[in-house]
N, C-alpha and C positions, 0 to 999 in steps of 0.2 A: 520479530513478530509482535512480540508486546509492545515495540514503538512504532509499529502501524496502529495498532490497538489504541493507545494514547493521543497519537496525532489526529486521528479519529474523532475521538471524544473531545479534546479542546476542538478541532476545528469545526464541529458539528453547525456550531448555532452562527459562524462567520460564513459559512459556503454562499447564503443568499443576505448576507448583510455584511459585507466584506467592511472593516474597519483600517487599512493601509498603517498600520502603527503597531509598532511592538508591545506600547505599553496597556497593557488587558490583563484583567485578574488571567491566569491560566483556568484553572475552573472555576464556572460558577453553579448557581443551581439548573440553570437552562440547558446543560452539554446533556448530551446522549450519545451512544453509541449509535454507529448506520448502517446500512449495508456493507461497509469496507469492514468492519469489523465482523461482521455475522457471516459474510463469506470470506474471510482471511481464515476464521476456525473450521469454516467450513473445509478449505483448503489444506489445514493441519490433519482435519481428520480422517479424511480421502490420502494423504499421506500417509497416517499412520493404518490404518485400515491395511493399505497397500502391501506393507511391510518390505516394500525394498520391489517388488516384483511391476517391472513399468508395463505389464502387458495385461494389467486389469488395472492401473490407474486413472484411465481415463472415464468407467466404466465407475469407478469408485468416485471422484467427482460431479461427475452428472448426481448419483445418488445424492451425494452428500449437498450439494449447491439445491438442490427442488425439497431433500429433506429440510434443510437451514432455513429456504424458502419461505416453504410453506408454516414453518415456527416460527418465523420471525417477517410476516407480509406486507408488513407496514415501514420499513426502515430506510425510503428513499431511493430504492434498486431503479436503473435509467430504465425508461420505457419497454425497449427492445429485449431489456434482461428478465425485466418481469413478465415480460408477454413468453418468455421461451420458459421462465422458471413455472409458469401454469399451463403450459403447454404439452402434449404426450410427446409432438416431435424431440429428439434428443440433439437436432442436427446442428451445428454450428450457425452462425448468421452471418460473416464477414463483418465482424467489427472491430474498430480501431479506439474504440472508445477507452476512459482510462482505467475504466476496471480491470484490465488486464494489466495495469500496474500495482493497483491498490492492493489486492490481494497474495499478491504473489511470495511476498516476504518467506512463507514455511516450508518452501525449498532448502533453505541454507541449514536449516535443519536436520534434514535429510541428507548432506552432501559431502562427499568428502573431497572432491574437486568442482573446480568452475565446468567444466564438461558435462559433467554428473549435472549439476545444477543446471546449467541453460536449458539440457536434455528435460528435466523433470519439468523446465515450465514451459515449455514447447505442449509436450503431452497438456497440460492443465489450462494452458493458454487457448489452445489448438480446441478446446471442446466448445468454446463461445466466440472467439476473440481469433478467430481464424485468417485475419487479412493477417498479411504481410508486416502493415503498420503495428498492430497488435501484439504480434510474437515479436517484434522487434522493439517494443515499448515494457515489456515483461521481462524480454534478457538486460535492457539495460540497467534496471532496478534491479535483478538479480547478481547483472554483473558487481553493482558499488555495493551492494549489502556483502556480497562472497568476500570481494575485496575489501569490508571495512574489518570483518570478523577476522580475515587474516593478516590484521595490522599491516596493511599496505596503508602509504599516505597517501595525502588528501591528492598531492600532486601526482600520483601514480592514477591513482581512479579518476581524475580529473582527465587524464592524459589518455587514458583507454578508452572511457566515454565518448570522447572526439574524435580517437582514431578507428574506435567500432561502432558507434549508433547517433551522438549529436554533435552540433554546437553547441559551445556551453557559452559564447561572447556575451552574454548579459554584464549592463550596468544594474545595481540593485534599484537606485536611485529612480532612473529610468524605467524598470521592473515596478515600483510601489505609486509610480504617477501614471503607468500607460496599458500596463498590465491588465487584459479583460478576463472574464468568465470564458470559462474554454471546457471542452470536457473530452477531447479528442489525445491520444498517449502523446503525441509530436505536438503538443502545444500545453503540456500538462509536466510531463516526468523529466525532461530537460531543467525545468524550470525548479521543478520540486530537489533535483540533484542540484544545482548550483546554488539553492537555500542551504541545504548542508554544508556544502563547499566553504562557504562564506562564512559558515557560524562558530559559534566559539566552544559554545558545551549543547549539551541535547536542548534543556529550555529554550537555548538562547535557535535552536535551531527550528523548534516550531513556533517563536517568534516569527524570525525571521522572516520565517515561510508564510504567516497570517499575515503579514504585516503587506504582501504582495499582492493579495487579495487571489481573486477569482476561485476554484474550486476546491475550496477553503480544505475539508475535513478528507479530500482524495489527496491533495499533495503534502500535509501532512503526516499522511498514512505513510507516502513514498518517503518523505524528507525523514520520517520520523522511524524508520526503521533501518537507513542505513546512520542515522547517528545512535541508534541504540548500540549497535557492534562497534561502533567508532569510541562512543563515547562513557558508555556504559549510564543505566537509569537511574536517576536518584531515588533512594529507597521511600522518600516519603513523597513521591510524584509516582510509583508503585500504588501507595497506599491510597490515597487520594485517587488513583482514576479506578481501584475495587469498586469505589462507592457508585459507580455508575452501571456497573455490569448486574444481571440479574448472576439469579442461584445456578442456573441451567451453565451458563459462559463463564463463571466462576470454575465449576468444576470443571470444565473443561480445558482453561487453561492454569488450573490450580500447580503443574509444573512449573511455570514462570511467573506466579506473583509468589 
């Protein structure tokens, strides 16, 4: 969760100024936090609200996403998501968009098997991001984050990924020259998952993943969250992405900084 959080913040100010190169201060003064961030805790807190019970969590997400919303209305949310988040309807929209990936990481929290977990972002997916595409762009980021935390290898998640949800044949090279802006989960979370694959420790993985360009501070979130369980976060790249959060998003995820 906290390396969605991170990936976030560095990739904020690349999303519409994509720079194809690893080498970038990691932070600078211009990162901020976006709506992957603001509804990732949104999605922790509808979790923990829940307390284990899935037949009022969906009812506890709608809250919590229009609560988050409406505190935080400026932070880049796609069209579709902001017209439902100030909207009275509660209804889903059939969307496949990649927010159904970015957010999804605070399941594994919740989980004590991969069941458990698909289960929980089905329900959470299921309230906005109800195509098909969507709920199948959420299990596959929940599947590599489950399986990074239970120390399965690279080549293990790599291998479930393609036997359950993508291709992962990407060349990187090919990836950093051809690579467009995309905002759709099957042209976004594949992509964000084979940046980890490839990387060496967590920096080097939201490197990587900026370095690919297109929806810079979304695949991040993804990339950056199954290398947090993989790889674990360096304690003064902890520190350094504090400085970006307000008082409100501090205390709320004051458990993992």
């Amino acid at each position: 969760m906290l390396g969605a959080i991170i990936g976030d913040i560095v990739g904020s100010i690349y999303e519409f100024n994509n720079i194809k190169t690893k080498y970038f201060p990691l932070f600078s003064d211009e990162c901020f936090f976006t709506d992957d961030t603001v509804m990732t805790v949104a999605v922790y807190k509808a979790l923990k609200k829940s307390k284990g019970r899935k037949d009022i969590l969906a009812k506890n997400v709608i809250h919590e996403f229009k609560k988050y919303g409406k505190r935080y209305p400026d932070n880049g949310y796609g069209l579709r998501f902001k017209k439902w988040l100030i909207s009275k309807n509660n209804e889903p929209y059939y969307s496949f968009g990649n927010g159904a990936g970015m957010r999804i990481s605070p399941v594994v929290e919740f989980s004590n098997s991969l069941e458990d977990a698909l289960e929980l972002s089905d329900i959470i997916t299921s309230v906005t991001h109800n195509h098909p595409e969507g709920i199948k762009g959420a299990r596959a980021v929940v599947s590599a984050i489950f399986m990074a935390k239970n120390h399965k290898t690279k080549e293990e998640i790599k291998k479930f990924i393609i036997e359950n949800y993508y291709s992962l044949d990407y060349n990187y090279n090919e990836l950093v020259k051809n690579y467009k802006f995309n905002e759709i989960c099957q042209e976004t979370i594949p992509q964000a998952i084979f940046c980890f694959l490839i990387s060496k420790d967590f920096v080097d993985c939201i490197r990587t993943t900026i370095s690919i360009g297109g929806d810079s501070d979304t695949l991040c979130a993804i990339s950056g969250a199954i290398a947090e369980y993989y790889y674990g976060i360096p304690e003064e790249i902890k520190i350094k992405a504090k400085k970006f959060l307000d008082k409100r998003l501090l205390k709320d995820l004051k458990k993992f900084l």
